[in-house]
C-alpha positions, 0 to 999 in steps of 0.5 A: 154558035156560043163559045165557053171557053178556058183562058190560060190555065197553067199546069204543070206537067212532063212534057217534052223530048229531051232527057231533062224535060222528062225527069222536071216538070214544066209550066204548060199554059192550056186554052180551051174554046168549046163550041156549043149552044147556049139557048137552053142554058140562059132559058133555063139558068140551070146547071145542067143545060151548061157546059160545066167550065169548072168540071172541064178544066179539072179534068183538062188540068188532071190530064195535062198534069198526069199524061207526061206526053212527049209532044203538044201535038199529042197533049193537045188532041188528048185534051180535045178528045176530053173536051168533047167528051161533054155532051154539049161540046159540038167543036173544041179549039185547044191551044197548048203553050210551052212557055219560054221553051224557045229562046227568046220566044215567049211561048211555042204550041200547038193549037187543034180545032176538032170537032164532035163528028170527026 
């Protein structure tokens, strides 16, 4: 199977448990590999036989901006349900970071593999 994927998309959102995690926005930093079939695309080098990156990451970037979850666990499923909203996506592997959340950990995520008929 093809993948089209996201590669470290920062946003900025309300994400987390403590007290000031809900009152500042933070940096969550989103990949996102969609699982789909590029036959018909590269045949057709049509738009509209593709999985549309740029469409998808605005709305990946919109929600994760907006949704002001208390976990990435919640984030993360949130955005693979978004992902396979779109008709071509069969499997989505997303991966939500919290960068520097941890000290002296670069990062900390979740990271969620789903796919359409689940």
């Amino acid at each position: 199977m093809d993948k089209v994927f996201i590669k470290d998309l920062l946003v900025r959102g309300i994400i987390g448990i403590r007290d000031w995690e809900r009152e500042k926005e933070q940096d969550i930093l989103i990949n996102v590999t969609v699982y789909t079939d590029t036959t018909r695309a590269a045949e057709t080098d049509d738009i509209n036989d593709c999985v549309d990156y740029s469409a998808l990451a605005k709305k990946v970037q919109t929600h994760a901006e907006t949704a002001k979850r208390l976990t990435v666990e919640a984030l993360a499923n949130d955005l693979a349900k978004i992902c396979l909203d779109v008709k071509l996506a069969r499997k989505v592997v997303v991966r939500v970071e919290k960068p520097g959340a941890v000290r002296f950990a670069k990062s900390v995520g979740v990271e969620v593999e789903r796919k359409r008929d689940e």
